[in-house]
C-alpha positions in Angstrom: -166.8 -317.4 221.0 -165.5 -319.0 217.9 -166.1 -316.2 215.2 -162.8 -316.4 214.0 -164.0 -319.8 212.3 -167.3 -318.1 211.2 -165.4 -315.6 209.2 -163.1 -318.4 207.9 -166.0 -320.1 206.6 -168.1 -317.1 205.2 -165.1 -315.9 203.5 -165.2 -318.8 200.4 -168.6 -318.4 200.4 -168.4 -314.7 199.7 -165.8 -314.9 197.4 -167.3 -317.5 195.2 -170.4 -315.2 195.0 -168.2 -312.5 193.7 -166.6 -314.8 191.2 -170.0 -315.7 190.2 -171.3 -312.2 189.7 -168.3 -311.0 187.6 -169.2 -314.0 185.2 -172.6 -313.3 185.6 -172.0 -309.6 184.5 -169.3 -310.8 181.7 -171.9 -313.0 180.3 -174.3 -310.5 180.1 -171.7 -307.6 178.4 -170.9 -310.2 175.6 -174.4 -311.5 175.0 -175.6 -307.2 174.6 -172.4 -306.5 172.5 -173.8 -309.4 170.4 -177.3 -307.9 170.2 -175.5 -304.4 169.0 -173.8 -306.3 166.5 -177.2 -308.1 165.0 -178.6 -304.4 165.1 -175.6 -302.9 162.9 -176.1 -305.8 160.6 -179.7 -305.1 159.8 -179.2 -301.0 158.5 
């Protein structure tokens, strides 16, 4: 059984899926506080 080198090779994988959902999510935070921003400008 080699699932040490399963879990080896899953770890990147989960990690970079991680990364990319915290950019994701930061993304998404900037791009709402903008639309807030727009809004204030308008009253």
């Amino acid at each position: 059984m080699n699932s040490g080198l399963n879990v080896t090779k899953a770890a990147p994988n989960k990690w970079r899926h991680i990364k990319s959902l915290l950019l994701f999510s930061s993304i998404k935070l900037r791009a709402s506080l903008k639309e807030k921003k727009k809004k204030k400008e308008k009253k």
